[in-house]
C-alpha positions as CSV (number, residue, x, y, z in Angstrom):
1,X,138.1,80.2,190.3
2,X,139.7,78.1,187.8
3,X,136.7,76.4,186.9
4,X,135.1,79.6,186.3
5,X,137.9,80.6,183.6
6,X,137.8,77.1,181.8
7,X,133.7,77.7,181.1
8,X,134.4,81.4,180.2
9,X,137.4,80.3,177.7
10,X,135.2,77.3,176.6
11,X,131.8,79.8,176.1
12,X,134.2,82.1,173.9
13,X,135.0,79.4,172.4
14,X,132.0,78.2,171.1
15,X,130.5,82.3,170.2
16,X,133.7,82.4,168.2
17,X,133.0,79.2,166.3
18,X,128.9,80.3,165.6
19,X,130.1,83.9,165.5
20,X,131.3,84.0,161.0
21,X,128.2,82.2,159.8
22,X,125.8,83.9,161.8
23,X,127.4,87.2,160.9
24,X,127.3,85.9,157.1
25,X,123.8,84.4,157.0
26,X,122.9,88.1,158.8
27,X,124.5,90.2,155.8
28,X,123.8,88.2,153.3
29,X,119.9,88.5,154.1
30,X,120.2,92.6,155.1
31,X,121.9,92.7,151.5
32,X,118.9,90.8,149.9
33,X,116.4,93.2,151.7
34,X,118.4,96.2,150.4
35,X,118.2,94.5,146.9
36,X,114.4,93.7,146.9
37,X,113.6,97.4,148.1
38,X,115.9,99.4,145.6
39,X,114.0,97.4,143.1
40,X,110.4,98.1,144.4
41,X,111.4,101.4,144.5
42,X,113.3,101.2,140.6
43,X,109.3,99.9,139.9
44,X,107.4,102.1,141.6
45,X,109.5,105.1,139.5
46,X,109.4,103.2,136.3
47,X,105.4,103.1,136.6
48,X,104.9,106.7,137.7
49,X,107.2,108.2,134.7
50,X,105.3,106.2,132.1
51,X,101.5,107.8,133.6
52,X,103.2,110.8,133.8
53,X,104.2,110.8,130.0
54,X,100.7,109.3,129.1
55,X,98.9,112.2,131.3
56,X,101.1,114.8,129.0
57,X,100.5,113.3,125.6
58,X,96.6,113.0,126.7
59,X,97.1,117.5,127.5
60,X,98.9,117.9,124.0
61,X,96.5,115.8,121.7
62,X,93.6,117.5,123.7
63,X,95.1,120.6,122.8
64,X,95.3,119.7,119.2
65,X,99.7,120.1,119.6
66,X,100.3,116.6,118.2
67,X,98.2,114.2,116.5
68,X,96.6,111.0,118.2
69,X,98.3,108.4,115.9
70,X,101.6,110.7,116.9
71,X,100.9,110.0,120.0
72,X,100.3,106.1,120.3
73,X,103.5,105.7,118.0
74,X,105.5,107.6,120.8
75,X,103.5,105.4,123.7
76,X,104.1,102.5,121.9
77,X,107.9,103.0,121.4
78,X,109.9,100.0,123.1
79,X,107.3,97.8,123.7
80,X,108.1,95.2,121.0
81,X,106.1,92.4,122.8
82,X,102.4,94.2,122.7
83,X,100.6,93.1,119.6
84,X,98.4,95.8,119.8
85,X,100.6,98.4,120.0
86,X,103.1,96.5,116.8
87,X,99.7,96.9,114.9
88,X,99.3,101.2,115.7
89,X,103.3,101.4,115.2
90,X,102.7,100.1,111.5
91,X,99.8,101.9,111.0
92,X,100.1,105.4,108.9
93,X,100.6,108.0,110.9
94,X,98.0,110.6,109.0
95,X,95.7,109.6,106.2
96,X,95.3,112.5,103.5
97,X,91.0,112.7,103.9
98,X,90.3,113.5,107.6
99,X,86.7,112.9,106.7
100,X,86.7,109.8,106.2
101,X,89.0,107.7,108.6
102,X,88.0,104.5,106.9
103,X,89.8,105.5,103.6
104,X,93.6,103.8,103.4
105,X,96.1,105.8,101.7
106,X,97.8,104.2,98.6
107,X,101.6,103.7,99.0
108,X,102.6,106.5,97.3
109,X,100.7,108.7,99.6
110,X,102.5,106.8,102.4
């Protein structure tokens, strides 16, 4: 009978002394899990707002609302590291002669 106490006590023990890091290294990877999936879901949000916003400038130039230059300025709006879009940011917005898209307006028409 007192053997059997001494290996309980002793068993206790030892869960007691593995129990804090175990419990740590647990939470600490649950935490990193919740992390990593509020940020695929952050992502996942982030990418279906900006379709969403190109889908609804595609309706209003199709519909004549707002014109296409208009409309890549505002798509183009924060995103300082596309070279492309730098290039139809600085671009004027609407040349005088519709006719002839080639024609560059002088700076005073600017």
């Amino acid at each position: 009978m007192l053997n059997a106490t001494l290996a309980d006590s002793a068993l206790t023990d030892a869960l007691a002394r593995y129990l804090v890091p175990v419990v740590a290294i647990g939470g600490g990877l649950l935490f990193a899990a919740f992390i990593v999936a509020c940020g695929v879901m952050r992502s996942v949000s982030v990418s279906k707002a900006k379709e969403s916003t190109k889908r609804e400038l595609a309706a209003y130039v199709a519909e004549g609302s707002i014109h296409p230059d208009d409309a890549v300025r505002i798509l183009a709006a924060g995103q300082d590291d596309d070279k492309d879009l730098k290039a139809a940011r600085c671009a004027p917005s609407r040349p005088q002669d519709r006719s002839n898209p080639d024609q560059v307006p002088s700076p005073a028409q600017a």
